[in-house]
VOFIDO-364944 format. One record per residue (C-alpha): residue number from 1; x, y negated, z negated; residue in one letter. Coordinates in steps of 0.5 Angstrom, whole numbers, padded with zeros to 4 digits, m for minus. Example, Ala and Ser with C-alpha at 12.3 -4.5 7.8 and 13.67 -1.06 7.14 Angstrom:
VOFIDO-364944
   num       u       v       w   residu
     1    0025    0009   m0016        A
     2    0027    0002   m0014        S
This chain:
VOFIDO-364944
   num       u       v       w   residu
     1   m0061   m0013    0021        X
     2   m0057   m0011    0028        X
     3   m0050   m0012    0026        X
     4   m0044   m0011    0031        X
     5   m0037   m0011    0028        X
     6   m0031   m0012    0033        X
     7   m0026   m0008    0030        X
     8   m0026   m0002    0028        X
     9   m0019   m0002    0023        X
    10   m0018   m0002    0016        X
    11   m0023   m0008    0014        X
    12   m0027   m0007    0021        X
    13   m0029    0000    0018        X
    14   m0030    0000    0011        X
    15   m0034   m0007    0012        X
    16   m0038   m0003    0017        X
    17   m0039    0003    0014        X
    18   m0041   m0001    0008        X
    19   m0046   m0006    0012        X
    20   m0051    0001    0013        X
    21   m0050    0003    0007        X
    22   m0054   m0003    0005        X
    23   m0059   m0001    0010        X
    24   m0056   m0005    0017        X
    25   m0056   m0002    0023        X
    26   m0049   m0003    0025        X
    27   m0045   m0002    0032        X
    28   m0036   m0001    0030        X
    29   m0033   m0004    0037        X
    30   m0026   m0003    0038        X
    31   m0022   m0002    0045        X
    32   m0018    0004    0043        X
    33   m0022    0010    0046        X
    34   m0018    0015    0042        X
    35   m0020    0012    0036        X
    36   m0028    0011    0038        X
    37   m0028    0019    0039        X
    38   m0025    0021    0033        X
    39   m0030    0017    0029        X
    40   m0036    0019    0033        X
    41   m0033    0027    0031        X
    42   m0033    0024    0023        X
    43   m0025    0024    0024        X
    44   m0021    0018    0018        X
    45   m0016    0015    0022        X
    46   m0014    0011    0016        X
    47   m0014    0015    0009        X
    48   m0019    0011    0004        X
    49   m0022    0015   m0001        X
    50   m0030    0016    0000        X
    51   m0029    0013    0006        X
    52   m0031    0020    0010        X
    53   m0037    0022    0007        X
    54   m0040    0014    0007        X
    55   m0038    0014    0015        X
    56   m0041    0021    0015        X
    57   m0048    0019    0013        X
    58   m0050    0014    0015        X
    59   m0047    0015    0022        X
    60   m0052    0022    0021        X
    61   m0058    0017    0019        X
    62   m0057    0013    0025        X
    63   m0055    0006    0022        X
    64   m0047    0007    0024        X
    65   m0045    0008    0031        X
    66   m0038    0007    0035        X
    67   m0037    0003    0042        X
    68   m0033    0002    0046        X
    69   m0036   m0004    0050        X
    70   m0039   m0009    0046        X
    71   m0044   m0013    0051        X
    72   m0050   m0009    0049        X
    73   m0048   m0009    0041        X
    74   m0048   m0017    0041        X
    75   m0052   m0019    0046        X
    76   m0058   m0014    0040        X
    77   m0054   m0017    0034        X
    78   m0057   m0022    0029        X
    79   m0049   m0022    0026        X
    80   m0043   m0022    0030        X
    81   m0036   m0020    0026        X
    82   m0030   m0021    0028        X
    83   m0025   m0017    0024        X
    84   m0019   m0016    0029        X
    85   m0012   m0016    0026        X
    86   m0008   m0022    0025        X
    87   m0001   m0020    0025        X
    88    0005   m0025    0023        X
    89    0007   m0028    0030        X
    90    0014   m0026    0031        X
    91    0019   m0032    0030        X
    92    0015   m0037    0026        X
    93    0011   m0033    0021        X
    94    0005   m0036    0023        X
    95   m0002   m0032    0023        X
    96   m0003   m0030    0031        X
    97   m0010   m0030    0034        X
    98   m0009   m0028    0040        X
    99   m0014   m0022    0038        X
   100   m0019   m0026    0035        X
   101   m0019   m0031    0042        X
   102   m0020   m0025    0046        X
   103   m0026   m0023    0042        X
   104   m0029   m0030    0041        X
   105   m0029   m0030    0049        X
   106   m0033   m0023    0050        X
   107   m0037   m0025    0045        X
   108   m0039   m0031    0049        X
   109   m0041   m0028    0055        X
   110   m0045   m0023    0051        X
   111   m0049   m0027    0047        X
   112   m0056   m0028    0048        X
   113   m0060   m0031    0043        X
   114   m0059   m0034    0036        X
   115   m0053   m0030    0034        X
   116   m0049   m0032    0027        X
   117   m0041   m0030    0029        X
   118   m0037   m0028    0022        X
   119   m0029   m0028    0021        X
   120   m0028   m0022    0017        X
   121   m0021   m0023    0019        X
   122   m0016   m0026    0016        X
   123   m0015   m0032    0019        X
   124   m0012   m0040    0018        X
   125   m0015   m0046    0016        X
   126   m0019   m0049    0022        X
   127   m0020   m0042    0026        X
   128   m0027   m0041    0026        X
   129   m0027   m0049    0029        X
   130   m0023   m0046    0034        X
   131   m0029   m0039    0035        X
   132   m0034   m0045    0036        X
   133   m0030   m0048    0041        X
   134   m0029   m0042    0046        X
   135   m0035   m0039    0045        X
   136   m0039   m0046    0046        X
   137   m0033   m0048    0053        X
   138   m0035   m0040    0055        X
   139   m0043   m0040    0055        X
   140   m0045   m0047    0054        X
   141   m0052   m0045    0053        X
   142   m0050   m0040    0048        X
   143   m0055   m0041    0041        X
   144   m0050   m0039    0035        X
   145   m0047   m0041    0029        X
   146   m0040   m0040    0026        X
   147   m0039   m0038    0018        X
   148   m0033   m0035    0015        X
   149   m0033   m0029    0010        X
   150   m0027   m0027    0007        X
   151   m0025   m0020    0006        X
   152   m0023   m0018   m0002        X
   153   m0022   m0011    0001        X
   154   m0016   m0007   m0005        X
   155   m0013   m0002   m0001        X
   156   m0015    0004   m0005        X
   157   m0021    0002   m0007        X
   158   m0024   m0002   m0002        X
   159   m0031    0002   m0002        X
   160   m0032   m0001   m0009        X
   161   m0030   m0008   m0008        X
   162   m0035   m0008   m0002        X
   163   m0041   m0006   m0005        X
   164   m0039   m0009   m0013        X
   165   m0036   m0015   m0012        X
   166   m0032   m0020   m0016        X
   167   m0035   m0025   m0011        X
   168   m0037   m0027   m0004        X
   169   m0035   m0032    0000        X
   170   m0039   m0035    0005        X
   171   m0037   m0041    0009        X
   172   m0043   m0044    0012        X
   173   m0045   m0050    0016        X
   174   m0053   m0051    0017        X
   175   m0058   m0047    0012        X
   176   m0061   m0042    0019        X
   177   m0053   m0039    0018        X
   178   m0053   m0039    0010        X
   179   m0060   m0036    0010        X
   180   m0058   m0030    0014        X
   181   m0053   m0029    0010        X
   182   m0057   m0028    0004        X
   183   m0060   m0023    0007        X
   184   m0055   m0019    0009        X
   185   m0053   m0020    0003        X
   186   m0058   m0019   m0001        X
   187   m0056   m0012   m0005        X
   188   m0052   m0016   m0009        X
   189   m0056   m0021   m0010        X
   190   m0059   m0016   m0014        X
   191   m0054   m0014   m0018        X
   192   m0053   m0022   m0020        X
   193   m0046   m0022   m0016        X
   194   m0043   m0028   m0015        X
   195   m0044   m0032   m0008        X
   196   m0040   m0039   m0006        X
   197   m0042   m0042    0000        X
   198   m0038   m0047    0002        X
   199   m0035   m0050    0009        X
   200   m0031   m0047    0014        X
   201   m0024   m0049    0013        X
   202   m0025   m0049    0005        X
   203   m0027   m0041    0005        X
   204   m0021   m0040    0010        X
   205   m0016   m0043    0005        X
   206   m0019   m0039   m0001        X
   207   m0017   m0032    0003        X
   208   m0010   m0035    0003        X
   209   m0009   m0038   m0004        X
   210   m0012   m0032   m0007        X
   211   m0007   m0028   m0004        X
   212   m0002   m0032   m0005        X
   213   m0003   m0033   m0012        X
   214   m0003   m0026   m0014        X
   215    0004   m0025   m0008        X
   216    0007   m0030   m0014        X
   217    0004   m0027   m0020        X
   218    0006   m0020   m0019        X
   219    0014   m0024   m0017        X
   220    0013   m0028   m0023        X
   221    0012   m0021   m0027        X
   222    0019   m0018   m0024        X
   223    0023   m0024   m0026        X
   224    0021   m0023   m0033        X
   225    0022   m0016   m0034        X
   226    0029   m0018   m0030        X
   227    0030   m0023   m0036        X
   228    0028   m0017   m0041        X
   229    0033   m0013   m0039        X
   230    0039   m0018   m0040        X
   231    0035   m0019   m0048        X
   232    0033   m0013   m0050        X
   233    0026   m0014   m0049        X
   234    0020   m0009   m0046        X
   235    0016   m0012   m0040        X
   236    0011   m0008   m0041        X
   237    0009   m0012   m0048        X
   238    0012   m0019   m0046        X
   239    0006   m0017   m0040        X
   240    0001   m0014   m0045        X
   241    0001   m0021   m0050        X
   242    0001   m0025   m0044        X
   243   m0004   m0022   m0040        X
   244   m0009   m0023   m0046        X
   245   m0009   m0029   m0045        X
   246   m0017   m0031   m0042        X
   247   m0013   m0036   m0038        X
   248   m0008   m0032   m0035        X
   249   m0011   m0024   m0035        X
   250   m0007   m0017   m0035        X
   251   m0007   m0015   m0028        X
   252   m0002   m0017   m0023        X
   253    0004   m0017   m0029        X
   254    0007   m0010   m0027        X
   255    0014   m0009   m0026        X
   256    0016   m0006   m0019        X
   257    0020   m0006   m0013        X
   258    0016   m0012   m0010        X
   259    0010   m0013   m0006        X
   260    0008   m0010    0001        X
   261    0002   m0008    0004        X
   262   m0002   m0011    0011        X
   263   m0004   m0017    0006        X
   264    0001   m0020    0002        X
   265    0007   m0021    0006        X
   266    0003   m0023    0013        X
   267   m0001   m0028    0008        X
   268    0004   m0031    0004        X
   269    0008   m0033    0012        X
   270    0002   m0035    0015        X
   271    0000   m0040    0008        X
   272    0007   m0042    0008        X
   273    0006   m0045    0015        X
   274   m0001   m0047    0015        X
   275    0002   m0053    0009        X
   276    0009   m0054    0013        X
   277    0004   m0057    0019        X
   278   m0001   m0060    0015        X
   279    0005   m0064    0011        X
   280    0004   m0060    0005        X
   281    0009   m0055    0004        X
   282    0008   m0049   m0002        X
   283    0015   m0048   m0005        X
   284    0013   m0044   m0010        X
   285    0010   m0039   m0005        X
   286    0016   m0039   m0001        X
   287    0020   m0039   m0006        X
   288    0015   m0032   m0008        X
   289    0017   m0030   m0001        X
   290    0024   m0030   m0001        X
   291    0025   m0028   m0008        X
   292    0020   m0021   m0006        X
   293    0025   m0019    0000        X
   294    0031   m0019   m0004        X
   295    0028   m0015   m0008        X
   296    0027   m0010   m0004        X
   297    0035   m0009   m0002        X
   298    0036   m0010   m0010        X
   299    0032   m0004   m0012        X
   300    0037    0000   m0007        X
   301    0043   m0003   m0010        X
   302    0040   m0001   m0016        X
   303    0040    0006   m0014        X
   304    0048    0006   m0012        X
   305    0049    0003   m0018        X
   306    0047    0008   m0023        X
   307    0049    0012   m0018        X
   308    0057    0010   m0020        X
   309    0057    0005   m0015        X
   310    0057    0010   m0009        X
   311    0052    0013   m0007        X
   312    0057    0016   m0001        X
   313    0055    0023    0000        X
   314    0050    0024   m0004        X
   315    0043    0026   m0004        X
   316    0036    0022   m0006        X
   317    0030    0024   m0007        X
   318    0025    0018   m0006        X
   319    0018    0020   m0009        X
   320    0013    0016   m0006        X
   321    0013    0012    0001        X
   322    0007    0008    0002        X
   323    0006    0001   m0001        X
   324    0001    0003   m0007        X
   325   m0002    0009   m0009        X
   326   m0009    0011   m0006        X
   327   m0007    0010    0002        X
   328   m0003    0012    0008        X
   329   m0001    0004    0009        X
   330    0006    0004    0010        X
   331    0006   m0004    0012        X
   332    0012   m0007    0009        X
   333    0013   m0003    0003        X
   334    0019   m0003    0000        X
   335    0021    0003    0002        X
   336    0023    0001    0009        X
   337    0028   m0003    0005        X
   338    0031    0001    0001        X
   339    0032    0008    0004        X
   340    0035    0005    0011        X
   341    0040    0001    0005        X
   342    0042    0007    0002        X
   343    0042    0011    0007        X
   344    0047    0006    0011        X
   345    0051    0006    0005        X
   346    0053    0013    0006        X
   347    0047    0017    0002        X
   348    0042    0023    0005        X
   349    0036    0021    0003        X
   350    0030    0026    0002        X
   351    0023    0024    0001        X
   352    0016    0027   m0001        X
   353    0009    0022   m0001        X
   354    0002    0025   m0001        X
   355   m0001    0022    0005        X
   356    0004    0016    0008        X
   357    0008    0022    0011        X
   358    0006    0022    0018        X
   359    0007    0014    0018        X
   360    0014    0014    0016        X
   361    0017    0019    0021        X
   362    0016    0014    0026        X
   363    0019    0009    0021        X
   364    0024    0012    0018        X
   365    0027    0017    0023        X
   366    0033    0019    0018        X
   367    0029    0021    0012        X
   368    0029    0028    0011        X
   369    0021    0029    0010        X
   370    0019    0035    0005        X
   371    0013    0038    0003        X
   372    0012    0038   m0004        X
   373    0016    0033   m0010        X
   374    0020    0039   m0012        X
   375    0023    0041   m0005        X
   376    0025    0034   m0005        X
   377    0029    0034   m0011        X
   378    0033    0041   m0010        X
   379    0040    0039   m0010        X
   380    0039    0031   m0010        X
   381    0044    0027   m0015        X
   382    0038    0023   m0017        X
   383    0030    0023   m0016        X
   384    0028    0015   m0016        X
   385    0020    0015   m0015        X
   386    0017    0009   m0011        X
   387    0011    0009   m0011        X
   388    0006    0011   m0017        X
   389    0002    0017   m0014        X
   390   m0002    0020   m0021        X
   391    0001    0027   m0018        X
   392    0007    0024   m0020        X
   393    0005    0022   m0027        X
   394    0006    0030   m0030        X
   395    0011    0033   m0026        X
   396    0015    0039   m0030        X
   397    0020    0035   m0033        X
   398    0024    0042   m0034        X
   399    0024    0044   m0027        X
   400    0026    0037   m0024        X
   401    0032    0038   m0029        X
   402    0033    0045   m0026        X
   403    0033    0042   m0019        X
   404    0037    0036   m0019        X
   405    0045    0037   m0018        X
   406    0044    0031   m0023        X
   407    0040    0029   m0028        X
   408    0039    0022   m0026        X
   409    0031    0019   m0026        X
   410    0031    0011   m0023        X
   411    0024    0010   m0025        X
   412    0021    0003   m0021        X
   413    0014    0004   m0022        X
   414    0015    0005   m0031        X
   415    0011    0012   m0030        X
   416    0015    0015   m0035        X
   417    0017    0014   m0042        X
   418    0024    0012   m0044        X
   419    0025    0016   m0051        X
   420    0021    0022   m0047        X
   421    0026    0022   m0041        X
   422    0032    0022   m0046        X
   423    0029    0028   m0049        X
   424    0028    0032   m0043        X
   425    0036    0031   m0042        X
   426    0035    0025   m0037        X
   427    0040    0019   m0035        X
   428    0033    0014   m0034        X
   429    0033    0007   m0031        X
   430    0027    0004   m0030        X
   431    0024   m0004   m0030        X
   432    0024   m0009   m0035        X
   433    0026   m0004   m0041        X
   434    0032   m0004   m0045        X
């Protein structure tokens, strides 16, 4: 099948480059003509491991291509996505579509055949009834149907995500766009995997009830290992005996600094909005919210702390800068809380991360960016690791110790062992652990 993708971001990408993998014929369409001659050069704007090669080799059997104007590629396509960004709106946290109108627009004036149009994006309840009314008040003749297919993408692992999902969510309102979906998806349909066709707004409201739920999931972890430490309790085991249970599930309970990334913090505002206008507010959702942001701060005050309560003069050394391993996304991550805090409370902050660097600089100016983890703690009073790269996991524990002016270890992701550290000569904190 033609598909156009409009949009050529993280999930844009990875979606499309995915669909010709499948075997589909599709055009990527983003209006940033220095990306569009990056990616016709096999050049990543985003780092994604296996992304590279999959885009190579398609683009080189000729199922994916990269424009600029999206009039030729809609007008050919038997699928439309639309998987622009929804960032939080400024003042009121709600989802803002002005790229998702704009795009409904175009595609109106594209269209010239039966034609399904996809919300990729992210967006809130009602918004795919919104795309068919612009399209239908654009081009009153245009023949098309509007579905909503939410994206489950994990940055990091986006690729297998795609091509072995846990579920497919398709929402679908006449059996010609429910029967072109399953054919678009029709090798996973092979593997047997999971597909729920639903209703426009119900597939809209799953997106965002399943971030905020793991939003909430992840807060709910950090506040136990918070109580273990008050107990004498170990966070890793309280989560291990609760995560087997069938009913609840290991994943998602590991203690850290608080969430970040492009979905969680933007998701869990816009669904906070989304209940406050329909008169049903989510208050454990926001209360989810507001616990993740303090968190942030408190892992700086953390760090002050064990530092003596001053970190006045002092040199950091903060390894890892994006908000999860496996990505260059520095969409809130907890490190744009916590350097400036500890900067502005009289520290030097030096930092390293394996792909996030370049990202950070123009986020962070006052950091002080070195080449390797070891540059970084050269003559710092303390090392804190933010972000749990495996290149972090095996670090030589003598020579760090060499390096720091003192041997101080604040651990917010648990990547070392305690009993381990003491040995080693370490004055260690970390999360959830007496």
């Amino acid at each position: 099948m033609q598909i156009a993708m409009i949009g050529a971001g993280y999930v844009g990408l990875v979606s499309g480059a995915c669909f010709s993998e499948f075997g589909h014929r599709v055009t990527c369409i983003d209006q940033d003509e220095l990306k569009i001659g990056r990616l016709r050069r096999n050049e990543i704007p985003i780092y994604e491991p296996g992304l590279e090669p999959l885009v190579a080799r398609n683009a080189a059997a000729g199922r994916l291509k990269f424009e600029k104007d999206l009039s030729a590629a809609v007008a050919d396509a038997d699928l439309v996505f639309i998987a622009v960004g929804t960032p939080s709106r400024r003042g009121d946290g709600h989802a803002d579509l002005t790229y998702v109108r704009e795009a409904a627009k175009q595609i109106a004036q594209a269209i010239r055949r039966y034609t399904v149009v996809v919300t990729k994006s992210t967006v809130p309840v009602g918004t795919g009834r919104e795309v068919a009314e612009i399209i239908r008040a654009t081009n009153p003749k245009a023949e098309f149907d509007v579905v909503s297919n939410p994206e489950f993408l994990r940055e990091g692992s986006a690729i297998d995500d795609f091509m072995r999902p846990n579920r497919v969510v398709i929402g679908a309102e006449s059996e010609r766009a429910r029967e072109r979906m399953r054919e678009l998806y029709r090798p996973l349909y092979l593997i047997e995997t999971p597909i729920l066709f639903t209703g426009l707004e119900t597939a809209e409201l799953i997106k965002y009830a399943a971030n905020g739920f793991l939003a909430m999931k992840i807060s709910f972890i950090n506040q136990i290992a918070d109580l273990c430490e008050k107990v004498s309790a170990d966070v890793h085991d309280v989560a291990r005996g609760v995560g087997l249970d069938g009913r609840i599930g290991q994943k998602f309970l590991h203690p850290g600094p608080g969430y970040g990334g492009s979905c969680f913090p933007k998701d869990t505002r816009a669904l906070v909005e989304i209940a406050r206008q329909a008169g049903a507010p989510l208050s454990l959702i926001e209360a989810t919210q507001e616990f993740n942001e303090a968190r942030k701060l408190k892992m700086a005050d953390r760090v002050i702390a064990v530092l003596g309560g001053s970190v006045a003069g002092k040199v950091i050394a903060l390894l890892g800068l994006t908000f999860k391993p496996n990505t260059d996304d520095m969409r809130e991550a907890p490190s744009l809380a916590i350097a400036p805090a500890l900067i502005e409370a009289g520290a030097e902050v030096r930092a390293h991360d394996p792909e996030g660097m370049a990202e950070a600089k123009k986020l962070v100016p006052d950091v002080i960016y070195c080449a390797d983890p070891y540059e970084a703690m050269t003559g710092a009073d303390a090392v804190v690791f933010l972000t749990e790269w495996n290149s972090y996991r095996a670090l030589d524990l003598t020579r760090m110790k060499a390096l720091l002016r003192q041997p101080v270890v604040v651990d917010l992701r648990n990547i070392y062992r305690p009993a381990e550290m003491r040995a080693a000569g370490f004055r260690y904190s970390s999360i959830g652990r007496a």
